[in-house]
KEKE-3310 file (N, C-alpha, C; in steps of 0.2 Angstrom, whole numbers, plus 5000, padded with zeros to 4 digits):
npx = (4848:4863:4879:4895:4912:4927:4945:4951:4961:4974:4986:4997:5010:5001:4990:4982:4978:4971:4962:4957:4952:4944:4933:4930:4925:4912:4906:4903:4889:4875:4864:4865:4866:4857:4860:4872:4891:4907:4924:4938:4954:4967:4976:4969:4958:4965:4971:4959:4954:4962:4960:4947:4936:4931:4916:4899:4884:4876:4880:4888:4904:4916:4936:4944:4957:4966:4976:4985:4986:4979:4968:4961:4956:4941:4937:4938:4934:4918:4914:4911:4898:4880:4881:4878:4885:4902:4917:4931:4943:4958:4965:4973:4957:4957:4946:4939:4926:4917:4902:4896:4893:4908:4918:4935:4949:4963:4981:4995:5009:5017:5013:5004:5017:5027:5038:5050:5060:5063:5066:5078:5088:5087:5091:5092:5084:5077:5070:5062:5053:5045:5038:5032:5025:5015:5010:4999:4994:4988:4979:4970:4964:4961:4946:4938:4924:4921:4934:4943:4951:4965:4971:4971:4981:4984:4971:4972:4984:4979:4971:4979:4990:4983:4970:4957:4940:4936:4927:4923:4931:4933:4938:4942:4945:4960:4965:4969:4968:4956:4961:4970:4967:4962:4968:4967:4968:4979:4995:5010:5025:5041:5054:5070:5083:5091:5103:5109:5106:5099:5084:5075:5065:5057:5041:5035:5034:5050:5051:5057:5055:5055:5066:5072:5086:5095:5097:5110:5119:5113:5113:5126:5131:5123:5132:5146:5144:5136:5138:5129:5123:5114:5101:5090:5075:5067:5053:5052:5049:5056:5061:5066:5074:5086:5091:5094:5109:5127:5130:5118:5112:5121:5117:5103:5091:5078:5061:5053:5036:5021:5007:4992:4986:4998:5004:5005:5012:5023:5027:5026:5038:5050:5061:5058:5052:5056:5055:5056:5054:5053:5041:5025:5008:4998:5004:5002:5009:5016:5005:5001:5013:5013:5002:5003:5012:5025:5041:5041:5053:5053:5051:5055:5044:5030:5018:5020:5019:5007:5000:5004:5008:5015:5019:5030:5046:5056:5065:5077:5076:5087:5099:5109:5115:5108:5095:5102:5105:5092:5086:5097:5093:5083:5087:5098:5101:5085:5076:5063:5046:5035:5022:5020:5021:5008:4996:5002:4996:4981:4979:4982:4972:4958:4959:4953:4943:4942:4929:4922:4929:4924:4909:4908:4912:4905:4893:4898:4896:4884:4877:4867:4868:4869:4876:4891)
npy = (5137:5139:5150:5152:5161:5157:5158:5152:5146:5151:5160:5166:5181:5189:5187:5186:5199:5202:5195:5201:5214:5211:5204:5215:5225:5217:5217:5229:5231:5236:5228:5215:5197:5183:5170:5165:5165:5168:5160:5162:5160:5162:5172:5182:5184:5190:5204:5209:5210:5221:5230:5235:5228:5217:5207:5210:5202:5199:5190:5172:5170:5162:5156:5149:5134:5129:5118:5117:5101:5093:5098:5088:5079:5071:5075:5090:5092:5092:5105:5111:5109:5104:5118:5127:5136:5138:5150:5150:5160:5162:5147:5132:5122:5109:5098:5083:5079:5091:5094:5105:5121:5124:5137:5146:5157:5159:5161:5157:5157:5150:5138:5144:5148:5136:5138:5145:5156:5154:5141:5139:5141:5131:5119:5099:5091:5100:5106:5095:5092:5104:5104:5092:5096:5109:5100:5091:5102:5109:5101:5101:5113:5112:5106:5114:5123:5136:5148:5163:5177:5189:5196:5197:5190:5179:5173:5168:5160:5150:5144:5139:5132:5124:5119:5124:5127:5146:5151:5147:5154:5170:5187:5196:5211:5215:5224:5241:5240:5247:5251:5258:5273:5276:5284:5284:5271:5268:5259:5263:5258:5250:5258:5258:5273:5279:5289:5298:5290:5282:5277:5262:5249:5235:5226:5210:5192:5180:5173:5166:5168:5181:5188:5195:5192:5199:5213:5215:5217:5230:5237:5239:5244:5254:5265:5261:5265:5278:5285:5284:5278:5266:5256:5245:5239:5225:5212:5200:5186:5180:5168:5166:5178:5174:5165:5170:5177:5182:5195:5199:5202:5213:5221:5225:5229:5222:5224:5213:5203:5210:5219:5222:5236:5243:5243:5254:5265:5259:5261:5274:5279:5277:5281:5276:5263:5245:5234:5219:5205:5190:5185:5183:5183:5192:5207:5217:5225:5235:5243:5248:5254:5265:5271:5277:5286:5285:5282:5269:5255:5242:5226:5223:5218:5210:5208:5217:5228:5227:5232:5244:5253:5266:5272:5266:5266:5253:5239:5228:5215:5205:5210:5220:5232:5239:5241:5249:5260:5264:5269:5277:5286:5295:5300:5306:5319:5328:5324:5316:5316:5326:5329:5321:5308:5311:5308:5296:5290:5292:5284:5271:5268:5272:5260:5249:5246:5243:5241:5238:5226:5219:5217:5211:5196:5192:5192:5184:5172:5172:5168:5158:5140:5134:5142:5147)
npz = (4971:4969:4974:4971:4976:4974:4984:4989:4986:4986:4990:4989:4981:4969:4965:4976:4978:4967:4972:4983:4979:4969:4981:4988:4983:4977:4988:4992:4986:4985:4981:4983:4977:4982:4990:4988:4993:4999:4997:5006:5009:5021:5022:5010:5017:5029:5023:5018:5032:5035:5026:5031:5024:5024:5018:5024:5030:5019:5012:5014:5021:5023:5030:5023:5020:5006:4998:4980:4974:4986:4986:4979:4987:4993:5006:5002:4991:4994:5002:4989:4987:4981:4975:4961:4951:4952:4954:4953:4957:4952:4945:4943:4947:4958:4953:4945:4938:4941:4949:4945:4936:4932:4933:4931:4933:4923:4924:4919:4912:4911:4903:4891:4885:4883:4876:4881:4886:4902:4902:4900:4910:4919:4928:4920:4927:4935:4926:4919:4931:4933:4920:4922:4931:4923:4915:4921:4928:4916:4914:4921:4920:4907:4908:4914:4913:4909:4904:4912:4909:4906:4898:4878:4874:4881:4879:4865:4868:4874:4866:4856:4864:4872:4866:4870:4865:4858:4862:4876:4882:4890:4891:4904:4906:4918:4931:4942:4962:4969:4980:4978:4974:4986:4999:5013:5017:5015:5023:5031:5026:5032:5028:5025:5024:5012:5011:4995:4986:4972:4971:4968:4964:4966:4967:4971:4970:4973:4959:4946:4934:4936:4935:4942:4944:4938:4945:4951:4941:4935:4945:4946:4932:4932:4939:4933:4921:4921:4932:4943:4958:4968:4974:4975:4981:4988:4990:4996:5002:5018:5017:5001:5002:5009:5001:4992:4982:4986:4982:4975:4988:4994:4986:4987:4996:5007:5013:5015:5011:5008:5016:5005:5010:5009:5002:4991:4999:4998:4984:4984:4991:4982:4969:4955:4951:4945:4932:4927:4921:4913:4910:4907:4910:4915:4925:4941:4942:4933:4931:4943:4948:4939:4941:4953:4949:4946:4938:4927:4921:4912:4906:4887:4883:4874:4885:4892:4884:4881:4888:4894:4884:4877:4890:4901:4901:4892:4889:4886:4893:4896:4897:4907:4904:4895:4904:4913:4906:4901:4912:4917:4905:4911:4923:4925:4918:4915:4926:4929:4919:4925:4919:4910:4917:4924:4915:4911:4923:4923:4910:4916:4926:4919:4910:4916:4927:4947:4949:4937:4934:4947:4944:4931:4934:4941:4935:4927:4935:4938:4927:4917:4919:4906:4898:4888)
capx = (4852:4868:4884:4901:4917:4932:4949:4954:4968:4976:4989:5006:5008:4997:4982:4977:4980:4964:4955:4952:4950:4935:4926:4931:4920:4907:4905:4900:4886:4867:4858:4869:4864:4853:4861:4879:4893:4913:4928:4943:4960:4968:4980:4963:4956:4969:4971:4954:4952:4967:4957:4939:4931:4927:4909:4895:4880:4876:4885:4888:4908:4920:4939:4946:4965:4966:4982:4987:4985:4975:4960:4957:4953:4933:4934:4940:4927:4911:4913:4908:4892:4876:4884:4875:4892:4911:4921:4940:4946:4961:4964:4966:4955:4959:4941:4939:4920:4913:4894:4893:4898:4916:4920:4940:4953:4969:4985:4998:5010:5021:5007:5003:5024:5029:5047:5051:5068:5067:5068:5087:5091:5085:5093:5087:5079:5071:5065:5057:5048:5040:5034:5026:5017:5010:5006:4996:4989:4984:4972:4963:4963:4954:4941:4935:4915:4923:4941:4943:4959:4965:4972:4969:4986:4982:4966:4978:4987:4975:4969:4984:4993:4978:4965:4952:4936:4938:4919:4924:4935:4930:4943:4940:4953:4961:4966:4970:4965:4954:4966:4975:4964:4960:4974:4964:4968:4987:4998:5015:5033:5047:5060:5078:5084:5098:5104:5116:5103:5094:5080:5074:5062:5053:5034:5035:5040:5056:5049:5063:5052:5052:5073:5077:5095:5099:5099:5115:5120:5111:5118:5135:5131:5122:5137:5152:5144:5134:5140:5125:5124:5106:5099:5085:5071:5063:5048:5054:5050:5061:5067:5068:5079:5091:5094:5096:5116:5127:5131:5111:5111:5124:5115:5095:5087:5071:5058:5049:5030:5016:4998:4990:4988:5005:5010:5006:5016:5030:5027:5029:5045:5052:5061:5056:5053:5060:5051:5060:5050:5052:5036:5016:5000:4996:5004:4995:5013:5017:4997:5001:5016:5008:4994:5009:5017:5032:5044:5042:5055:5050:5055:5051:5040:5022:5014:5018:5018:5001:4994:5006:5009:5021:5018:5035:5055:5055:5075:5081:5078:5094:5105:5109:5117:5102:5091:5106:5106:5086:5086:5099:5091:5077:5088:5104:5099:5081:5074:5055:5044:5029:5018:5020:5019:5001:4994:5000:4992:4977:4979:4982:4966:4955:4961:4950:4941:4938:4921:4918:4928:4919:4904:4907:4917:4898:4889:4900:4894:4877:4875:4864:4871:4872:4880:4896)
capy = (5140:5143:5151:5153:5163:5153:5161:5147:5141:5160:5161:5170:5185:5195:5183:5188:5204:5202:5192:5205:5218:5208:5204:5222:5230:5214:5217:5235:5231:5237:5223:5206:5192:5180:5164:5168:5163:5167:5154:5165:5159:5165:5177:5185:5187:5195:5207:5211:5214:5227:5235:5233:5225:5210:5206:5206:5198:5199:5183:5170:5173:5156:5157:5140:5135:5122:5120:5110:5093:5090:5100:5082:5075:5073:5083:5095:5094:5093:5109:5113:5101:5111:5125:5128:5138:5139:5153:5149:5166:5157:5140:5125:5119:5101:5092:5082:5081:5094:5095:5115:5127:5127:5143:5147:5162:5157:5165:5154:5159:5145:5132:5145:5150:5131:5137:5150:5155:5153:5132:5137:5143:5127:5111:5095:5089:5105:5107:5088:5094:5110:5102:5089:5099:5112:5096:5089:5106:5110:5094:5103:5120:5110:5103:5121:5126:5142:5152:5169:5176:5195:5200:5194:5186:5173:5168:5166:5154:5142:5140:5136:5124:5118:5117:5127:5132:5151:5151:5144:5158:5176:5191:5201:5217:5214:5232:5241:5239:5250:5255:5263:5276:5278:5286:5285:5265:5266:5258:5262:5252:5252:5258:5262:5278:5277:5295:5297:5280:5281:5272:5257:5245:5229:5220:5203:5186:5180:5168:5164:5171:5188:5189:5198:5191:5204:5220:5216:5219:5235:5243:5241:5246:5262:5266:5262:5271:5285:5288:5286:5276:5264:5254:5240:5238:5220:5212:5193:5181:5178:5161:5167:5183:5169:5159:5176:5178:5187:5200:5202:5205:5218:5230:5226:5229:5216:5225:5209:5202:5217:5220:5226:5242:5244:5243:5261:5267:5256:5262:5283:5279:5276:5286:5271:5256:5240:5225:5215:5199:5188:5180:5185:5184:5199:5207:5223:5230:5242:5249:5250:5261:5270:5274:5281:5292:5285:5279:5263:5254:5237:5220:5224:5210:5211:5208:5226:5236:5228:5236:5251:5258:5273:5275:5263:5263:5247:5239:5222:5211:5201:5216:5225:5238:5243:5244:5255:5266:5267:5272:5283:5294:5297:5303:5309:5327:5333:5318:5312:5321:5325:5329:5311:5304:5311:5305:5289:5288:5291:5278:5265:5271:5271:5254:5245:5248:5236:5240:5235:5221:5211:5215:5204:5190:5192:5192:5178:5168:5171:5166:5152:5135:5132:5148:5145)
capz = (4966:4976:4969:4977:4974:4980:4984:4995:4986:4985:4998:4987:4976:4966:4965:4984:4977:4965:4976:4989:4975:4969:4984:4991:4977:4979:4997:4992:4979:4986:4978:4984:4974:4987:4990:4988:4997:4998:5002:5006:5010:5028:5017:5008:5021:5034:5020:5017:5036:5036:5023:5032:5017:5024:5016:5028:5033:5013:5008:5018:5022:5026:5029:5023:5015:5000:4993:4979:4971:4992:4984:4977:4994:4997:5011:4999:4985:4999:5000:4984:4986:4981:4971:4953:4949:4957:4951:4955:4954:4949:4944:4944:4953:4956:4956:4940:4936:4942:4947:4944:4931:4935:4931:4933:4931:4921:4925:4919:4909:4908:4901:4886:4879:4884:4873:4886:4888:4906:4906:4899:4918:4925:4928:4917:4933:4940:4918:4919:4938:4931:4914:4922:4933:4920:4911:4925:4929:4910:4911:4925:4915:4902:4910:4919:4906:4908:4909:4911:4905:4908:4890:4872:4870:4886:4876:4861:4871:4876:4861:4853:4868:4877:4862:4874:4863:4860:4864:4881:4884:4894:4892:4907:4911:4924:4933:4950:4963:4972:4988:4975:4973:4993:5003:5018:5020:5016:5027:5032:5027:5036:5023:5027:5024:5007:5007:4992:4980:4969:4978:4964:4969:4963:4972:4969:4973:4969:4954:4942:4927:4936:4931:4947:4944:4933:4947:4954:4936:4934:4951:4941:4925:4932:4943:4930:4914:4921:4939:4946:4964:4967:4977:4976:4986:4984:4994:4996:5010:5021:5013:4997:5003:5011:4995:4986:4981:4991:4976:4977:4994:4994:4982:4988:5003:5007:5017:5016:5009:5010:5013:4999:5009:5011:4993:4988:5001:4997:4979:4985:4995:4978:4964:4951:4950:4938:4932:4922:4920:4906:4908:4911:4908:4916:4932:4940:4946:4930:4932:4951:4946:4934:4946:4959:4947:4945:4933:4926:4917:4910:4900:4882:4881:4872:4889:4896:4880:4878:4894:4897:4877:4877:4896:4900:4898:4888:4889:4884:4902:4894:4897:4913:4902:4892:4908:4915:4901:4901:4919:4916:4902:4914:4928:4923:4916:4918:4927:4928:4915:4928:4914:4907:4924:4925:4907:4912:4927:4919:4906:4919:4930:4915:4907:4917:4934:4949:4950:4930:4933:4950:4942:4926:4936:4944:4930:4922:4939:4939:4919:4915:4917:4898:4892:4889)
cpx = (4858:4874:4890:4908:4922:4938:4953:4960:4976:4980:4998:5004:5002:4991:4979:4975:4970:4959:4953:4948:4943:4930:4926:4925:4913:4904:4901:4893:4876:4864:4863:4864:4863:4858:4870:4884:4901:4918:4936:4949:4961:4972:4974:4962:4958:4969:4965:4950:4957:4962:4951:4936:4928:4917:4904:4890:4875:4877:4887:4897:4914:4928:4940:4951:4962:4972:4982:4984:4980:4968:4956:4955:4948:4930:4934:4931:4920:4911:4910:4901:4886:4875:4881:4881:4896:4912:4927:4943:4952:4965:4971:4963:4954:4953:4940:4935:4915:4906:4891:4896:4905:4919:4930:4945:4960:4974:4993:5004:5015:5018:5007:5011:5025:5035:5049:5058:5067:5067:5075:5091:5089:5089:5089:5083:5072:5067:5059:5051:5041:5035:5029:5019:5012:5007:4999:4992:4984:4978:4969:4961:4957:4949:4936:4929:4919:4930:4940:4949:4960:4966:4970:4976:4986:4976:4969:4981:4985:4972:4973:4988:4987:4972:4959:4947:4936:4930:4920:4927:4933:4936:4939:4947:4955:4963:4970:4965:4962:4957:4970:4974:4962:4967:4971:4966:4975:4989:5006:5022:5038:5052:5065:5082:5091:5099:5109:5113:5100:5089:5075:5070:5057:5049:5036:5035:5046:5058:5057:5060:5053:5061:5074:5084:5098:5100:5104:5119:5120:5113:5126:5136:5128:5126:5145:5152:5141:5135:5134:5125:5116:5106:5094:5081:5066:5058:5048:5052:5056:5067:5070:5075:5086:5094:5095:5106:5119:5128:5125:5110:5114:5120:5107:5094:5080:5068:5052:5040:5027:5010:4999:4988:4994:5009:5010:5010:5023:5034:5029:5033:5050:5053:5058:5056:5055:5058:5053:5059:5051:5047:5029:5013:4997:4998:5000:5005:5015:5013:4997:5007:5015:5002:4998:5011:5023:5038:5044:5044:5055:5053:5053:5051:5033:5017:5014:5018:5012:4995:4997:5009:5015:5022:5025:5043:5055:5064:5074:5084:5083:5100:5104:5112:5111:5097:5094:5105:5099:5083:5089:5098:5087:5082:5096:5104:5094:5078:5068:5051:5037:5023:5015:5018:5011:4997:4995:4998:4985:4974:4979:4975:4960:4956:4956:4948:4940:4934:4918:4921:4925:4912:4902:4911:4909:4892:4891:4897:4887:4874:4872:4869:4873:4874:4888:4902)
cpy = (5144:5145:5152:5156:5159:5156:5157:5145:5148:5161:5165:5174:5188:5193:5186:5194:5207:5200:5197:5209:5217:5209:5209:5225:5226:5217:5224:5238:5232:5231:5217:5201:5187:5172:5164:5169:5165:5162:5158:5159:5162:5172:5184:5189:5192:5201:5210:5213:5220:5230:5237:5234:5217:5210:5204:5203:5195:5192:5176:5170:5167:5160:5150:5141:5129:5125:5114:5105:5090:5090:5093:5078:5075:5075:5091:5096:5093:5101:5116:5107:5108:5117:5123:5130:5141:5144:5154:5156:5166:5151:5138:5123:5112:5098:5091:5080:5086:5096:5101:5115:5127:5133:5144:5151:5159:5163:5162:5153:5155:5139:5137:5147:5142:5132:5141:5150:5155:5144:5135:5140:5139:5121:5105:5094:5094:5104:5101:5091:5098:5108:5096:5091:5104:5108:5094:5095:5111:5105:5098:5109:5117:5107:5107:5121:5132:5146:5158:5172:5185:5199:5196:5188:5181:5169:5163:5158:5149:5140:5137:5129:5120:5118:5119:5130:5138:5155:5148:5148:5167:5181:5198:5205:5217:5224:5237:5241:5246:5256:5258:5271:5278:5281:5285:5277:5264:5265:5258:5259:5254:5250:5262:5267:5276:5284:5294:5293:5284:5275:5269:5252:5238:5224:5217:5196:5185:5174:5168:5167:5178:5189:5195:5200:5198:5210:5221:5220:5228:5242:5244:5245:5257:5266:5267:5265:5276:5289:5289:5278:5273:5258:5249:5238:5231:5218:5203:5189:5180:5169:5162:5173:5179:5165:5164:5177:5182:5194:5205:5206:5210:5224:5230:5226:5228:5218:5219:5210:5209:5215:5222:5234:5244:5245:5250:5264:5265:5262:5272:5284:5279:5278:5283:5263:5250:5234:5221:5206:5199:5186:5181:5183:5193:5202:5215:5227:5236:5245:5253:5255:5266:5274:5278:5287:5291:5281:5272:5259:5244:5235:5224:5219:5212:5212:5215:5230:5235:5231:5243:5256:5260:5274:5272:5265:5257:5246:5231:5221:5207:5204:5222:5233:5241:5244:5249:5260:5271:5272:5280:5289:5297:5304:5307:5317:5330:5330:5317:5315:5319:5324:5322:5305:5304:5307:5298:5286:5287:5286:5271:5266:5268:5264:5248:5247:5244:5235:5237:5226:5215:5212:5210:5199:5189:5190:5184:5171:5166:5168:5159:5146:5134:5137:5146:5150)
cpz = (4970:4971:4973:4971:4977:4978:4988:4995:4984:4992:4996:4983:4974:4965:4973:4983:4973:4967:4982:4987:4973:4975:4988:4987:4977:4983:4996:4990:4985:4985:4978:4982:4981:4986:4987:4994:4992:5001:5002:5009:5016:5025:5014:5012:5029:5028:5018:5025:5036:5031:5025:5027:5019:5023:5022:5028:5025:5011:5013:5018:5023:5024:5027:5017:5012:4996:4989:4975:4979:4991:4982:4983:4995:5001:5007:4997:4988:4999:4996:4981:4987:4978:4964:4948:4956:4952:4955:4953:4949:4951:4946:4948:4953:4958:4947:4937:4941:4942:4948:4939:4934:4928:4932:4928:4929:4920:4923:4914:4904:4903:4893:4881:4884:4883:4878:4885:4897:4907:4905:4904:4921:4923:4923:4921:4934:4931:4920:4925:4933:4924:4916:4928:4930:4916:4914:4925:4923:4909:4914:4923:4910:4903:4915:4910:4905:4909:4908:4910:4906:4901:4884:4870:4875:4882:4869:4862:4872:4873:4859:4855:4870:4870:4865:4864:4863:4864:4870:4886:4883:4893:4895:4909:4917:4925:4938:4953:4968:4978:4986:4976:4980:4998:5010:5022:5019:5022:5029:5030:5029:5030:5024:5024:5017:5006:4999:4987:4979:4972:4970:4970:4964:4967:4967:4973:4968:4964:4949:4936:4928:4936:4936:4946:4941:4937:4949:4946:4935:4938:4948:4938:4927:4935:4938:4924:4915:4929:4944:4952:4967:4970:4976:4983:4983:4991:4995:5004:5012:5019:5004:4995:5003:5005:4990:4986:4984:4988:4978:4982:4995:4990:4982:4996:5002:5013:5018:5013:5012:5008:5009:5001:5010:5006:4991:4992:4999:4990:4981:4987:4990:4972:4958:4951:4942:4937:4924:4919:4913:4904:4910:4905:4907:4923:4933:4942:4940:4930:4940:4952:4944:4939:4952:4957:4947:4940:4933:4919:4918:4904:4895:4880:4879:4877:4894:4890:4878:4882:4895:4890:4877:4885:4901:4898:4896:4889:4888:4893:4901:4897:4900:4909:4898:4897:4911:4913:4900:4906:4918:4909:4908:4919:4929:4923:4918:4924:4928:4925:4921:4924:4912:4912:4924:4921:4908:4917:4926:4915:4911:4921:4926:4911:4909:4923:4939:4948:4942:4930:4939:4946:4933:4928:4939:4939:4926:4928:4938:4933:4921:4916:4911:4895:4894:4894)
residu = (UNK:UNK:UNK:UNK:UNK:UNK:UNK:UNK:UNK:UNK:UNK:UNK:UNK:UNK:UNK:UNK:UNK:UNK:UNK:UNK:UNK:UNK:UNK:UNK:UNK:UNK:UNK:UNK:UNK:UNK:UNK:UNK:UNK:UNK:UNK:UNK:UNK:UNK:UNK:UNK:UNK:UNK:UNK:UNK:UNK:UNK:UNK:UNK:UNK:UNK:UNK:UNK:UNK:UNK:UNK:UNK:UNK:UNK:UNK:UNK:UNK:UNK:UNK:UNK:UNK:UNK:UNK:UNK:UNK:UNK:UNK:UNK:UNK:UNK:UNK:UNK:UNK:UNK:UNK:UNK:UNK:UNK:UNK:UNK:UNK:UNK:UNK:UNK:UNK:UNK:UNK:UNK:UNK:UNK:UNK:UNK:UNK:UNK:UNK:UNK:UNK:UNK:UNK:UNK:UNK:UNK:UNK:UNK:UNK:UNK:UNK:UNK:UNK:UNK:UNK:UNK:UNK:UNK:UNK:UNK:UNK:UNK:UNK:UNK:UNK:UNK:UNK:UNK:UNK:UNK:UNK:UNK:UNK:UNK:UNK:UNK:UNK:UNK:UNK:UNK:UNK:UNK:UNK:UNK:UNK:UNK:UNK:UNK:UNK:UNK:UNK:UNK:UNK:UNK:UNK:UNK:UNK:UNK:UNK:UNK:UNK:UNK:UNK:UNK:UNK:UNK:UNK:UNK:UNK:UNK:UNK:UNK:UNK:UNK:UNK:UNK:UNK:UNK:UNK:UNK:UNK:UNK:UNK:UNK:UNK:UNK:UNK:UNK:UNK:UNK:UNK:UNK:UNK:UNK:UNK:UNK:UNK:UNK:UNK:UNK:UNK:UNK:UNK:UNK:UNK:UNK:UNK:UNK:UNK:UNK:UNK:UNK:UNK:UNK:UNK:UNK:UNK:UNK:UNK:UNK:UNK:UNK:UNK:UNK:UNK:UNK:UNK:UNK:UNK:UNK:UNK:UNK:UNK:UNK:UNK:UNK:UNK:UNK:UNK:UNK:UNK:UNK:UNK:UNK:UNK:UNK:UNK:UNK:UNK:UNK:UNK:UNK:UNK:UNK:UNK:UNK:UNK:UNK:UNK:UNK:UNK:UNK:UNK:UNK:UNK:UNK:UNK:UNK:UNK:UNK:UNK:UNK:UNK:UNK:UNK:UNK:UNK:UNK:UNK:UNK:UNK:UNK:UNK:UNK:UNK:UNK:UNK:UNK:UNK:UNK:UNK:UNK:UNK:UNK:UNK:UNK:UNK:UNK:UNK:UNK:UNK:UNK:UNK:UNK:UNK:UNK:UNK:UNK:UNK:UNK:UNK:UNK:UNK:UNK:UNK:UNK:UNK:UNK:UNK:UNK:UNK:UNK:UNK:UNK:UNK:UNK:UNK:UNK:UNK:UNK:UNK:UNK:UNK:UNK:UNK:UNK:UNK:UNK:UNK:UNK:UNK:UNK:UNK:UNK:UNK:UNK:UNK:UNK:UNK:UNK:UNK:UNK:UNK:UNK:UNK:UNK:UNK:UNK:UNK:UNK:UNK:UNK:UNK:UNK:UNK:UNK:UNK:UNK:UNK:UNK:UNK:UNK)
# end
């Protein structure tokens, strides 16, 4: 009876994020389940030494990459020969009968609102591309015994587009992560001195759902209606900064991708940060603000008022004037209600915990083959 975590296919964004979180908290557990094994990604796993959590002798530990539509290759799915239950942190996992529990995390946000406003920023072409790879990758969504899903309106979702069982489907809280909460593993960024700015900031990649575009906007708007002067601080790879506009470039500075111990820091070097996404599941960056103490102003879209409440600036991600305006209540007159700050650190803190959640992604593993 063997069981495996796999992370393998985890190499961008905020998924590596989760995945180290888990087997960080795993790795920590007294009474390790016998016969148990990780498959980390090379990303994971660099990240998870920077934090010294790599799991030891406990588990049996592999680093191995899987990207992709390759995962279908036989070298690939050997692998997973032997396993009673897979759990894909997150999916898909491209093997198409599966001789385990295939367990798998969905994160996919385009697959459950298919009407999105953002195909209406894309090319006919690029539209056709992306629709037939959520199509493709919605087949192998449905074909996982188990999803796991972060909030109640991703389960939603998959009933309604993909026709998932709602009996098939797990709602674990997602949360932060641990190294939040440690100041002793922070690590450093190199962040350039703006005397005179408001020092703004946005972790991410530079996805198209995540409505970036709009700061050059924002730097304007906060500057020609409230006289206030600001900056952007983004976290883009280097090919992504390059393709970024020259407008953009003029008003953000790109300290580049970050460990995850790195991010709290980033997160203190900063008066607020602004997340303007049109499109989630579930990201951890308003909880990972929240848990810093610092202002955070966000889309108003149902996926952050459904985890962050009252705790948010809420603003219209359409209109760089209405983030401006929201910004500038904050900062114009008294500026950051510390009080509120705390309260909502709290709230974020308490929402979910890592340790509640490896231990039911654990629990959800070790479950009997026939449970659903």
């Amino acid at each position: 009876m063997k069981y495996n975590l796999n992370t393998s296919n985890l190499h961008v964004g905020g998924g590596i994020q989760v995945a180290v979180s888990v087997i960080a908290e795993l790795a920590r557990l007294d009474d390790f389940p016998p016969n148990f094994s990780i498959l980390a990604s090379t990303e994971v796993d660099t990240n998870l030494c920077k934090a010294g959590d790599v799991p030891g002798e406990q588990a049996a530990y592999d680093v191995v990459d899987s990207h992709g539509l390759r995962q279908l290759l036989p070298s690939q799915a050997r692998r997973f020969q032997g396993f009673v239950s897979v759990f894909t942190v997150f999916g898909p996992l491209y093997i198409w009968r599966a001789p385990f529990r295939n367990i798998v995390g969905f994160a996919q946000p385009w697959i459950i609102y298919p009407n999105n406003e953002c195909y209406g920023m894309l090319s006919l072409v690029q539209r056709l591309k992306l629709r037939l790879k959520y199509w493709v990758q919605g087949h192998f969504f449905k074909r996982a015994d188990v999803l796991v899903v972060d909030l109640e309106h991703v389960k939603q979702g998959l009933i309604r587009e993909l026709g998932i069982p709602p009996e098939r489907i797990h709602v674990i809280h997602s949360c932060i992560s641990s190294v939040y909460l440690d100041e002793s593993v922070w690590q450093q960024v190199d962040m350039p001195h703006t005397d005179g700015y408001l020092r703004l900031g946005f972790l991410g990649r530079n996805y198209l759902h995540k409505n970036t575009a709009i700061f050059p906007g924002i730097v304007r708007e906060l500057e020609r209606s409230h006289g206030i002067l600001a900056r952007f601080f983004v976290t883009f790879t280097e090919e992504e900064w390059d393709d970024c506009a020259p407008e953009f470039r003029a008003v953000c500075i790109n300290v580049g991708p970050l460990d995850v111990v790195q991010c709290p820091r980033f997160y203190e070097s900063l008066d607020a940060v602004v997340f303007p996404s049109l499109l989630e599941t579930f990201s951890a960056t308003p909880f990972e603000t929240l848990v810093m103490k610092k202002p955070l102003f966000a889309s108003d879209r149902n996926f952050n008022r459904d985890i962050c409440d009252s705790h948010a600036h809420y603003f219209d991600p359409l209109s760089p004037s209405d983030a401006a305006q929201a910004i500038a209540n904050v900062f114009v007159e008294n500026g950051p209600d510390l009080k509120a700050l705390q309260v909502a650190r709290e709230h974020a803190i308490h929402f979910s915990s890592p340790e509640e959640r490896a231990e039911k992604y654990l629990a959800l593993l070790m479950a009997d083959k026939t449970a659903a």
